[in-house]
Rosetta silent file (secondary structure, phi, psi, omega in degrees, C-alpha in Angstrom):
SEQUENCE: XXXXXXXXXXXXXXXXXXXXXXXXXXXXXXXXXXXXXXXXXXXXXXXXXXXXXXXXXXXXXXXXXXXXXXXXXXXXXXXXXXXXXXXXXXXXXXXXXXXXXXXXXXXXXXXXXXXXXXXXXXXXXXXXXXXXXXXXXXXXXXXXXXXXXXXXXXXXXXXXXXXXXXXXXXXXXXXXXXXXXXXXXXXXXXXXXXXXXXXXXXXXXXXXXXXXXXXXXXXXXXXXXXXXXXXXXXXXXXXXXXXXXXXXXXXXXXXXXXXXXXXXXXXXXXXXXXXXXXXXXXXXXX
SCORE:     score description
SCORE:     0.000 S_00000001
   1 L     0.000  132.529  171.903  -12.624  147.540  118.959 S_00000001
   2 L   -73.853  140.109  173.165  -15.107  149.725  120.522 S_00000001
   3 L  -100.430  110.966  176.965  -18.481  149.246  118.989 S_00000001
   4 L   -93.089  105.827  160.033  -20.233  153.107  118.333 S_00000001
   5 L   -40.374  129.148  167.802  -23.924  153.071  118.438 S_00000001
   6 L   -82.037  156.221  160.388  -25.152  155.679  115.775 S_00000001
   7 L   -88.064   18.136  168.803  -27.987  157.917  116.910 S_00000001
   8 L  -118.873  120.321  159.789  -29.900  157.245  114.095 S_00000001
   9 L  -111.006  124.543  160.154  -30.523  153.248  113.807 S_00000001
  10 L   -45.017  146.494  162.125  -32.037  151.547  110.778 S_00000001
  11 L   -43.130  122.685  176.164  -34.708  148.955  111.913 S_00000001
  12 L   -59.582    1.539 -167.497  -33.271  146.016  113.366 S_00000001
  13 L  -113.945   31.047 -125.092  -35.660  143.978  110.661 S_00000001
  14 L  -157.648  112.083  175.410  -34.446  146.304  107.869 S_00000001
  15 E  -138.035  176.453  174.922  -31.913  143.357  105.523 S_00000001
  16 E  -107.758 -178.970 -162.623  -31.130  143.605  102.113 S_00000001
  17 E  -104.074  -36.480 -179.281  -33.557  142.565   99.484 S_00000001
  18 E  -153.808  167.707 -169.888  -31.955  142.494   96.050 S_00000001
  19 E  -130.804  162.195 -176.793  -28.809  142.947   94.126 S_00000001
  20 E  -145.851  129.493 -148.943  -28.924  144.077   90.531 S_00000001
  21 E  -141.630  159.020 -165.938  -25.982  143.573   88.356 S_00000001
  22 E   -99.041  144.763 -160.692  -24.987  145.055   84.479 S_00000001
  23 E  -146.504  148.258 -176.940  -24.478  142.024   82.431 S_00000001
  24 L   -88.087  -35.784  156.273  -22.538  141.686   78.753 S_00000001
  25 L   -91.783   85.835 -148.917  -24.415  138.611   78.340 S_00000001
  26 H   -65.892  -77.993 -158.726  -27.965  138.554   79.098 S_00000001
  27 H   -56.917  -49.119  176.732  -28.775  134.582   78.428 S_00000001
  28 H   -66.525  -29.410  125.182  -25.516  133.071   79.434 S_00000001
  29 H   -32.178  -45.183 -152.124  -25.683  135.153   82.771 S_00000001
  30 H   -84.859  -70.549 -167.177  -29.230  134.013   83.149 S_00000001
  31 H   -37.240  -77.931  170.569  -28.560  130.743   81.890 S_00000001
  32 H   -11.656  -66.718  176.000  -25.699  130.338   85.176 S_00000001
  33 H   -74.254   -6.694  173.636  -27.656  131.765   87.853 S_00000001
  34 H   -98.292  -51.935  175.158  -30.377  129.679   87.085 S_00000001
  35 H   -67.954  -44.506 -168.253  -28.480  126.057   86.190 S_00000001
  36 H   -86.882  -87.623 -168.904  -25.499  126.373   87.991 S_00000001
  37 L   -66.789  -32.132  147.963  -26.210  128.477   91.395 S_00000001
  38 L   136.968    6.350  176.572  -29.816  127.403   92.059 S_00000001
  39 L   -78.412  179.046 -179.187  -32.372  130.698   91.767 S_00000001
  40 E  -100.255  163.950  156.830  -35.548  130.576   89.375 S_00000001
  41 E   -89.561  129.781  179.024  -36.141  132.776   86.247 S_00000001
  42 E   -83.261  -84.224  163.304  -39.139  135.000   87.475 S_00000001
  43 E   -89.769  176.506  164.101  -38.984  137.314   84.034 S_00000001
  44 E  -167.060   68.515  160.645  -36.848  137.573   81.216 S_00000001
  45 L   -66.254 -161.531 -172.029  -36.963  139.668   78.186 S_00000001
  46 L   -88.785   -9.115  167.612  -34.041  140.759   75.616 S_00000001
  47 L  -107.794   -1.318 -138.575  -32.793  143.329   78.049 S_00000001
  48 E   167.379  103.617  148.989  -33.615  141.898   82.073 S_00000001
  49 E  -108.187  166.829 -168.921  -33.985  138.916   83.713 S_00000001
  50 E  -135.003  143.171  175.781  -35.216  138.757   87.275 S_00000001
  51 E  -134.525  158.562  164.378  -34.326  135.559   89.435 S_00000001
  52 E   171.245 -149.357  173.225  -34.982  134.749   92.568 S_00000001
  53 E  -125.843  160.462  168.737  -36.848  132.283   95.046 S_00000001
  54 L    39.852   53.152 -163.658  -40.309  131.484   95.464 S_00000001
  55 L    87.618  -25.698  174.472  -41.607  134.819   94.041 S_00000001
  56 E   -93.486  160.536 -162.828  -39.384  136.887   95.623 S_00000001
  57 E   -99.669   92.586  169.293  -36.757  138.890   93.609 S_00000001
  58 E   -94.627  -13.485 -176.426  -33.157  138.363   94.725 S_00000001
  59 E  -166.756  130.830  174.627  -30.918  139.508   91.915 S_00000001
  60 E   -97.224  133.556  178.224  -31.574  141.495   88.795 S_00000001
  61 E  -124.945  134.014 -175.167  -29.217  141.265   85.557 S_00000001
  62 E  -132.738  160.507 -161.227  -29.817  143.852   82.896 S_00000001
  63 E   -87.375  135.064  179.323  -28.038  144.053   79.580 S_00000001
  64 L  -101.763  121.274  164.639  -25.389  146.600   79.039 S_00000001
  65 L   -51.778  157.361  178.698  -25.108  148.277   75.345 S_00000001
  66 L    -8.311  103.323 -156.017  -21.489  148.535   74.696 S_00000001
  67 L   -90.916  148.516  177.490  -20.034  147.702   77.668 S_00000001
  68 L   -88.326  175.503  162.581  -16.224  148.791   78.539 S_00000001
  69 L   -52.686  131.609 -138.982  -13.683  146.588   79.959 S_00000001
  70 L  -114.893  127.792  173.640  -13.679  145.743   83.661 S_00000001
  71 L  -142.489  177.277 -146.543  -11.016  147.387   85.232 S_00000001
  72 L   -79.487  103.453  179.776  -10.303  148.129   89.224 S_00000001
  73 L  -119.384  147.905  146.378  -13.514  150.205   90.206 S_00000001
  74 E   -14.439  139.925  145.187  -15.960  150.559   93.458 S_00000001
  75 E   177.786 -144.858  166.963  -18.776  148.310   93.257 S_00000001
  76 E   -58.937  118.341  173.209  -19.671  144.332   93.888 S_00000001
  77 E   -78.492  -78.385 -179.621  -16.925  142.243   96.000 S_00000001
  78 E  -142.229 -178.427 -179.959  -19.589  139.347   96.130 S_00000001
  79 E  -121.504  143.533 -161.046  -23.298  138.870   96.478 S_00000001
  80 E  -143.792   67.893 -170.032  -24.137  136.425   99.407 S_00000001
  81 E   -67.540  150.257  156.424  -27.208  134.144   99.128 S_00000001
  82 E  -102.083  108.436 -153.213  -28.309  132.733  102.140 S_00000001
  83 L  -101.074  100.292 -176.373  -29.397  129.492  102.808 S_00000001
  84 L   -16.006  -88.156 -117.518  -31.232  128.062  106.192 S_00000001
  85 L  -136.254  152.743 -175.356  -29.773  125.018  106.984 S_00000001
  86 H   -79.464  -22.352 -166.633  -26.442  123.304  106.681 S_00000001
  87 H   -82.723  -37.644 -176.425  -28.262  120.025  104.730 S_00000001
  88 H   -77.397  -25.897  174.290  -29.539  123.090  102.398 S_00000001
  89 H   -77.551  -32.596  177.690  -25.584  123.881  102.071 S_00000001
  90 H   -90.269   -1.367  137.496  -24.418  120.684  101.481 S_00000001
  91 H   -52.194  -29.819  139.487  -27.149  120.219   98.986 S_00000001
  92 H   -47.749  -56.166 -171.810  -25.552  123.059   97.263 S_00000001
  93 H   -75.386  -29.225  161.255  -22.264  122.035   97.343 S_00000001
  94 H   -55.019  -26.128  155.849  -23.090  118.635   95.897 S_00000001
  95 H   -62.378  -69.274 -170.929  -25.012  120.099   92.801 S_00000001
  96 H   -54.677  -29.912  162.113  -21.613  122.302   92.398 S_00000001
  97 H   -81.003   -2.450 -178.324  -19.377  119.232   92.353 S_00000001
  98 H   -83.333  -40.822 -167.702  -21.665  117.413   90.452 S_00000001
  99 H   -91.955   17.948  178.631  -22.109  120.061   87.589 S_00000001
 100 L    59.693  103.381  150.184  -17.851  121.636   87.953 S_00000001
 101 L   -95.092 -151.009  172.300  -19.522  125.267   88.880 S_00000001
 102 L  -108.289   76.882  177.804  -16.530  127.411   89.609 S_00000001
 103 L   -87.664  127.853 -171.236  -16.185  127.234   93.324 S_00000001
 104 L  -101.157    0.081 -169.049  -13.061  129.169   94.051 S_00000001
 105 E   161.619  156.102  157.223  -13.001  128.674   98.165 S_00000001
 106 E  -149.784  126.265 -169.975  -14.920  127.339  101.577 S_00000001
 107 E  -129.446  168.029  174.185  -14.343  129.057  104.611 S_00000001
 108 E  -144.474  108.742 -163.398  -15.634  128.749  108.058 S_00000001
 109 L  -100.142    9.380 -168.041  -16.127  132.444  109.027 S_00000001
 110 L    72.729  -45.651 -162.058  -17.043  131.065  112.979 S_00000001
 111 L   -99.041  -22.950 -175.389  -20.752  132.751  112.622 S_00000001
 112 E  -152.823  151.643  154.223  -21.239  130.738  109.101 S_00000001
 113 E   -83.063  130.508  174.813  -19.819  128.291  106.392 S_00000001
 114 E  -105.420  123.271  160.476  -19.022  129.857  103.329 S_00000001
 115 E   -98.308  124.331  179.655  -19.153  128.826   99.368 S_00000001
 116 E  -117.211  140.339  169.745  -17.288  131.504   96.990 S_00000001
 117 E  -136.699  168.899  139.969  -17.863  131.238   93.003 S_00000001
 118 E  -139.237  120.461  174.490  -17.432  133.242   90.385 S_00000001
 119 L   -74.703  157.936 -149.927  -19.782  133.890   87.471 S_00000001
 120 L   -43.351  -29.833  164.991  -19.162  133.763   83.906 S_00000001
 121 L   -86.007    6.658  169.536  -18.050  137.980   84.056 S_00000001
 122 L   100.453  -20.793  141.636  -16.249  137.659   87.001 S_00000001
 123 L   -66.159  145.024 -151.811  -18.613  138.650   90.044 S_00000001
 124 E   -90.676  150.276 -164.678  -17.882  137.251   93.028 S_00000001
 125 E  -130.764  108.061  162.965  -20.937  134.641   94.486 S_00000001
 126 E   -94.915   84.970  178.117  -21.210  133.844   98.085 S_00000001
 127 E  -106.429  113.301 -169.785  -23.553  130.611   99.383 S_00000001
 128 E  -150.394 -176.786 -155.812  -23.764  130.154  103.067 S_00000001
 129 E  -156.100  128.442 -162.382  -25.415  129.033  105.854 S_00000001
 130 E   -92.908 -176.520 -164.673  -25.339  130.975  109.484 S_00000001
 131 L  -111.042  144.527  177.312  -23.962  128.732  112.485 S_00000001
 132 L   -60.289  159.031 -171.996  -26.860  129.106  115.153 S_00000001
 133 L   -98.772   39.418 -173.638  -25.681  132.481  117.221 S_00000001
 134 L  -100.676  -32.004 -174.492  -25.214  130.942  120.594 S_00000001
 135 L  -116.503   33.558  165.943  -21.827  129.851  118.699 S_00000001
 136 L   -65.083  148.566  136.050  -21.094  133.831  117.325 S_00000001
 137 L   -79.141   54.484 -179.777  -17.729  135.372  118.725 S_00000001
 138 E   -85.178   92.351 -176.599  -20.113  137.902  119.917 S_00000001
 139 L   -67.865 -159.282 -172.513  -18.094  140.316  122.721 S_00000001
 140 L   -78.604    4.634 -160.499  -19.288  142.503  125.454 S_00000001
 141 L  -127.577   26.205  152.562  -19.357  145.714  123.651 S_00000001
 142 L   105.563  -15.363 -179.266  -21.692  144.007  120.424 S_00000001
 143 L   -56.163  161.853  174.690  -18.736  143.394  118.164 S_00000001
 144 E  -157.467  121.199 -157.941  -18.760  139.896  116.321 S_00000001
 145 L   -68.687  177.327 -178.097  -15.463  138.198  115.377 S_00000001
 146 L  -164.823  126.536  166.665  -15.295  136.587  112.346 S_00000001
 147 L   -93.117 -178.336  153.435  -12.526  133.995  111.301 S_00000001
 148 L  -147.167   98.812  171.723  -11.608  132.732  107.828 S_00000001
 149 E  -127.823 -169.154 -154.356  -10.510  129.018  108.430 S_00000001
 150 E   -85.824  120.047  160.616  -10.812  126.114  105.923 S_00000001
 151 L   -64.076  118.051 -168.381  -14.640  124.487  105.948 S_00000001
 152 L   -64.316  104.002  147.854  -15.159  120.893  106.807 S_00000001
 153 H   -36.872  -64.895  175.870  -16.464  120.179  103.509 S_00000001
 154 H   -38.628  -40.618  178.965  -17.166  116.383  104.763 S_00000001
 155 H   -68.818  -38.923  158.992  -19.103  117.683  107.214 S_00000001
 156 H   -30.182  -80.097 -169.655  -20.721  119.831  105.091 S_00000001
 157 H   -64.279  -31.418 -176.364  -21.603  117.268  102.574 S_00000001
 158 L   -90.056   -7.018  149.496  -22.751  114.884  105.102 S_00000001
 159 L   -61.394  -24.669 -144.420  -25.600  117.501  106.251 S_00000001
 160 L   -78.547  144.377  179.566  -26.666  117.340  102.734 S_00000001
 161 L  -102.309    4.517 -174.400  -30.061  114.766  101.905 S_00000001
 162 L    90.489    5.142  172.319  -29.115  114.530   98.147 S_00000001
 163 L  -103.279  156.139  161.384  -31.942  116.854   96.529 S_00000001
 164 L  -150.130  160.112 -161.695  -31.961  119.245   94.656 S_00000001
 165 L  -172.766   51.262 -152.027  -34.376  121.437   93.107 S_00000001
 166 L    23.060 -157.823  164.752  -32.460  124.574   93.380 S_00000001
 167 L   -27.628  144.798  167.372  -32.549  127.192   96.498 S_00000001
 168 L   -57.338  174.440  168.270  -34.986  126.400   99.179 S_00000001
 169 L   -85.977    1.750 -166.593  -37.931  129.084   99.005 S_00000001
 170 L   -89.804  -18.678 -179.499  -36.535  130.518  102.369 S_00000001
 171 L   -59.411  134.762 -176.369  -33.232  131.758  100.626 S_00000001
 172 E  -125.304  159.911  148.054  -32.728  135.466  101.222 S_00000001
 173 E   -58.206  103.617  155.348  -29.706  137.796   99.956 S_00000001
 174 E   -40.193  -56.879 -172.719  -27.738  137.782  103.246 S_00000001
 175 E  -138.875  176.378  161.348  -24.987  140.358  102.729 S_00000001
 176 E  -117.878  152.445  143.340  -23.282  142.621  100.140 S_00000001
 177 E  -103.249  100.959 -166.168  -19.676  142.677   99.733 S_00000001
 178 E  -119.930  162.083 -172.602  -18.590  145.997   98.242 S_00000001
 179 E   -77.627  100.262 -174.679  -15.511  147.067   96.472 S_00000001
 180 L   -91.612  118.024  179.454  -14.749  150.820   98.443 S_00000001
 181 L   -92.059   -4.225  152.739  -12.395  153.286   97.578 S_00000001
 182 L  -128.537   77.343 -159.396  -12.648  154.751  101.175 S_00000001
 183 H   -30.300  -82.097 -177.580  -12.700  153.159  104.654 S_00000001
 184 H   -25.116  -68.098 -158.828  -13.460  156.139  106.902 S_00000001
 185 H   -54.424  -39.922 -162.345  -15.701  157.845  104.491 S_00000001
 186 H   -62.222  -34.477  157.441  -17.669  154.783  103.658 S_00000001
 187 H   -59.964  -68.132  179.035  -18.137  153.912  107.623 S_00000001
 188 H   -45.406  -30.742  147.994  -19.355  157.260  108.497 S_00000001
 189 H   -37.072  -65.808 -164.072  -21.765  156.956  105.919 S_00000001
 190 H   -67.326  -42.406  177.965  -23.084  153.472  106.505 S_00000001
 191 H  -121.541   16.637  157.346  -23.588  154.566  109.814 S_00000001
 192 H   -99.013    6.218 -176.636  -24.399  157.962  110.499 S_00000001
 193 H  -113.436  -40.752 -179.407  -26.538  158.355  107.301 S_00000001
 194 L  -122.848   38.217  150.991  -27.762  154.724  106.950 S_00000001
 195 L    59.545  -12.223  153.239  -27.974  153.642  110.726 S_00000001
 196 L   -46.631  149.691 -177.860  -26.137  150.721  110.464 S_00000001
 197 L  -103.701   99.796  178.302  -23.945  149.770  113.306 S_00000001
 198 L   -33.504  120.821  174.856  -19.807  148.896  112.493 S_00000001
 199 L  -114.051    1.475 -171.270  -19.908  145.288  113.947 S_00000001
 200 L   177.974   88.882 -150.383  -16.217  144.657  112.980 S_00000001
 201 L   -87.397  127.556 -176.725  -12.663  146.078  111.651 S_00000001
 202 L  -105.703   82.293 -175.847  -10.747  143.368  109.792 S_00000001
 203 L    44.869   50.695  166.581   -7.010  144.916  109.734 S_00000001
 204 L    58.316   29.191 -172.624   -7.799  148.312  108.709 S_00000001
 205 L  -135.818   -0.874 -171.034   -8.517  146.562  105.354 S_00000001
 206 E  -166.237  128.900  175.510  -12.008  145.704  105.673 S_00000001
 207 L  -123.951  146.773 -167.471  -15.222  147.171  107.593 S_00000001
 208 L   -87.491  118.940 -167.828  -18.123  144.847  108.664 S_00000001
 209 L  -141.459  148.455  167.608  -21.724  146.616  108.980 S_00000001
 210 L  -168.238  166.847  162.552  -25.486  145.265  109.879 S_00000001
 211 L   -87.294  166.262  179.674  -28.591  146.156  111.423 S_00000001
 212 L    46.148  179.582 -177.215  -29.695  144.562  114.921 S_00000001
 213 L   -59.184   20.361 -174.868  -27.501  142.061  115.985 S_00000001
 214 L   -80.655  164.010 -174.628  -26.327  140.443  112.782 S_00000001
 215 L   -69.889  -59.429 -157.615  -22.686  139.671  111.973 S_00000001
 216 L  -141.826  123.838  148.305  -22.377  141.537  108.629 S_00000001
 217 L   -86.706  -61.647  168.900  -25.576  142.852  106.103 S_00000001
 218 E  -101.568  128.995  176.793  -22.541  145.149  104.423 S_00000001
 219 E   -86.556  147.330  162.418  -19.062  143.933  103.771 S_00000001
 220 E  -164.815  119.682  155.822  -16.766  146.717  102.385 S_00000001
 221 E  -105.445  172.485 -178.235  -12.939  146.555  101.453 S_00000001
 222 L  -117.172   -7.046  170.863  -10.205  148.539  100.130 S_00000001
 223 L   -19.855  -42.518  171.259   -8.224  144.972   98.776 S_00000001
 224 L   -83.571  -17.454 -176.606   -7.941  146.807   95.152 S_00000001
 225 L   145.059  161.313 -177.942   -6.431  149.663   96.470 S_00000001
 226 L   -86.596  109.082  139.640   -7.203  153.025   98.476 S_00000001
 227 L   109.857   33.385 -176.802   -9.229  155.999   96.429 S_00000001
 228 L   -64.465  119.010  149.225  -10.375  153.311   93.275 S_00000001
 229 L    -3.493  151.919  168.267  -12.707  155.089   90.513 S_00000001
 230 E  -109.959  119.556  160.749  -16.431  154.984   90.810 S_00000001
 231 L    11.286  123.224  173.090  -18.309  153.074   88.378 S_00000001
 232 L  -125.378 -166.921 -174.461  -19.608  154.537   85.183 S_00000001
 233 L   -53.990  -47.720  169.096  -23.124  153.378   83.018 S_00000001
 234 L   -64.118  -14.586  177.719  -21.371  151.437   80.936 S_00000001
 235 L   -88.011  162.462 -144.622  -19.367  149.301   83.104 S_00000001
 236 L  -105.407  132.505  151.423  -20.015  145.676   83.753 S_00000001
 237 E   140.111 -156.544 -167.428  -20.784  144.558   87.837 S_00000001
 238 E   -31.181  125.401  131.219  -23.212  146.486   90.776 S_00000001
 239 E   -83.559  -34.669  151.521  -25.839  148.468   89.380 S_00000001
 240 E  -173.561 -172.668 -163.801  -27.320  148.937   92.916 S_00000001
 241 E  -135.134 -177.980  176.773  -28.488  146.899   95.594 S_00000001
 242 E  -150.252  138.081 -154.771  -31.538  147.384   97.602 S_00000001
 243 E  -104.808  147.509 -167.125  -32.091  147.212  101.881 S_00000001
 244 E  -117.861  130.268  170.357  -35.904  145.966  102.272 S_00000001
 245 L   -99.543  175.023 -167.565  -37.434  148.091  105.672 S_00000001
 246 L   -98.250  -29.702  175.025  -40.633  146.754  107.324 S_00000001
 247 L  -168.704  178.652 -168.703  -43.122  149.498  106.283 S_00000001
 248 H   -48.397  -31.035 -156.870  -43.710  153.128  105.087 S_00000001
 249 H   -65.075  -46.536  170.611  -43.566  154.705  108.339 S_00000001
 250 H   -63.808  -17.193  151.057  -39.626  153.562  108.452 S_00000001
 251 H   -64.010  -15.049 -160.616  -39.123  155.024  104.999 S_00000001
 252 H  -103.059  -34.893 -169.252  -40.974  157.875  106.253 S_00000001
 253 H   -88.121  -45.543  174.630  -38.615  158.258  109.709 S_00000001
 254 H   -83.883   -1.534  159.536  -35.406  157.633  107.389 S_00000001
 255 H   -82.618  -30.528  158.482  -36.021  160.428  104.790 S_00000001
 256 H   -44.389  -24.284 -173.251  -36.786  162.593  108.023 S_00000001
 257 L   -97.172  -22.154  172.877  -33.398  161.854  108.994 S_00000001
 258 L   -69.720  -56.087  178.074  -32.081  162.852  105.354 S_00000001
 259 L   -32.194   91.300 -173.615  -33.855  165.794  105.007 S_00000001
 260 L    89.571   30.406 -178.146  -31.512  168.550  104.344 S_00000001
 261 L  -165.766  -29.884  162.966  -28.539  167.077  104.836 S_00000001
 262 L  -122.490  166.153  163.629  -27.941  164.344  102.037 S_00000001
 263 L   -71.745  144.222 -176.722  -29.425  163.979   97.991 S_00000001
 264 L  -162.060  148.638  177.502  -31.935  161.550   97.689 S_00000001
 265 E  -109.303  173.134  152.603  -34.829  160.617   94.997 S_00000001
 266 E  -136.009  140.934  152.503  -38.142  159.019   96.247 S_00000001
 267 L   -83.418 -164.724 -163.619  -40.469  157.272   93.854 S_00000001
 268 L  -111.370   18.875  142.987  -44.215  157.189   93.511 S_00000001
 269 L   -75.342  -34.310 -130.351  -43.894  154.096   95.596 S_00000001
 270 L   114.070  -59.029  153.154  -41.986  155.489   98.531 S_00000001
 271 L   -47.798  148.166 -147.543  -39.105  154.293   97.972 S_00000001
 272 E  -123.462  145.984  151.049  -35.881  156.081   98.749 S_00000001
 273 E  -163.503  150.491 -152.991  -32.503  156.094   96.784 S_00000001
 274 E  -115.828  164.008  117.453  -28.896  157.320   97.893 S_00000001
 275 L  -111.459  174.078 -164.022  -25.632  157.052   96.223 S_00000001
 276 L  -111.034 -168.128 -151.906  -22.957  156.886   98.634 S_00000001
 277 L  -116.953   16.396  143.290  -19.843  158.191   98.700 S_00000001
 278 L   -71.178  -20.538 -158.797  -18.411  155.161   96.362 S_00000001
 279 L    83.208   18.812 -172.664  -20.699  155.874   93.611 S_00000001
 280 L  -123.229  124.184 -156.549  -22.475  153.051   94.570 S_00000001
 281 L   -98.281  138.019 -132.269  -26.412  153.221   94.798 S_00000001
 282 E  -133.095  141.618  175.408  -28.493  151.635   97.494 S_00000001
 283 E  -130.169  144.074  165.709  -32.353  151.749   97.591 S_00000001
 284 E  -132.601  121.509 -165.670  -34.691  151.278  100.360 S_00000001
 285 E  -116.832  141.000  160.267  -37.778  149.717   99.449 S_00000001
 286 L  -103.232    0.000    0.000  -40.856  147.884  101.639 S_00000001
């Protein structure tokens, strides 16, 4: 694979900041992400709780009024907390065998160890840890390989010191994984609109995306099928996700780069928001 530089780059410090997700079941949703997977409750009222670590906001869930049935649409694949340290993963995985979460899989992607869940509606949950990048599959022309082989769990577990207290405060959302109904369009997007660089084609079935030198920030498959519906208000999963830049001026250089050539809102913040050509809507906030 050739790796194509966009002329437009996003900030190589530019990751994302939060995921926000439509929920049938406010408390029980809450309840999960707090008990089971290891974030705090920041707020919570009867429509929106906010979780996250140490003050910071990683994942929003707000309550959907009559919600429809989940059937194969564009949105959230998984959500992908990040954890420093391997001792902080196998302190994870030892809460989830102690309390049965739902771990569905552990992979060893080569650049990280991976934990997969699913919560009580059925979005997919990703808890990982990166491998220092000295041991990346990084080639000469910036791509970075990625495997999926089975994670020494032992090993894993035997980083671990036995606490827990949920996430470390250091945990960030790593990546998105999103459900796409179109490879092409959705690359040319990510990176000639949103400066991200394609770091990696997984069998024409999957495209890899990040800023700077990271393995993946966006994830994106076609795995339900080619040219899947987009989301509608009512449906349960992604309500959007959000990329955090380092200050106004780069909010200020990427709506210069927009200008007159895609739709976009800005708020009375600054902040910028797209949807893409998934239906699925991305904010960039500092």
């Amino acid at each position: 694979m050739t790796v194509i530089i966009p002329t437009f780059q996003l900030s190589a410090t530019a990751h994302i900041g939060r995921v926000a997700l439509k929920v049938a079941n406010l408390e029980k949703m809450t309840r999960f992400y707090q008990e089971i997977i290891g974030l705090q409750v920041l707020e919570q009222n009867a429509t929106q709780s906010t979780l996250g670590v140490d003050n910071a906001v990683l994942l929003e869930l707000q309550k959907v009024q009559n919600p429809v049935p989940v059937t194969p649409k564009t949105g959230l694949y998984h959500v992908a907390f990040l954890l420093p340290t391997r001792k902080d993963l196998g302190n994870a995985l030892r809460h989830y065998l102690t309390v049965k979460a739902p771990v569905i899989g552990a992979s060893d992607h080569g650049y990280s160890e991976a934990l997969y869940l699913n919560d009580p509606e059925g979005n997919g949950i990703e808890v990982y840890r990166d491998k220092p990048q000295s041991e990346w599959d990084i080639r000469a022309d910036g791509e970075i390989v990625g495997v999926t082989l089975e994670m020494d769990a032992e090993g894993v577990l035997a980083a671990s010191d036995g606490t827990w207290d949920g996430f470390p405060k250091e945990t960030i959302v790593g990546h998105v994984h999103l459900k796409v109904a179109d490879l092409m369009q959705t690359e040319n997007y990510f990176t000639e609109v949103l400066g991200l660089s394609l770091k990696n084609n997984f069998g024409n079935q999957a495209k890899f995306f990040a800023t700077g030198d990271y393995h993946h920030h966006i994830g994106s498959n076609i795995w339900l099928g080619k040219n899947i519906p987009a989301m509608t208000e009512n449906d349960l999963g992604l309500d959007y996700f959000s990329f955090l830049v380092p200050d106004q001026a780069e909010l200020d250089r990427l709506e210069k780069h927009w200008k007159n050539r895609i739709d976009y809102t800005k708020d009375e913040s600054g902040s910028l928001t797209v949807v893409d050509p998934n239906g699925i809507t991305i904010k960039f906030e500092k």
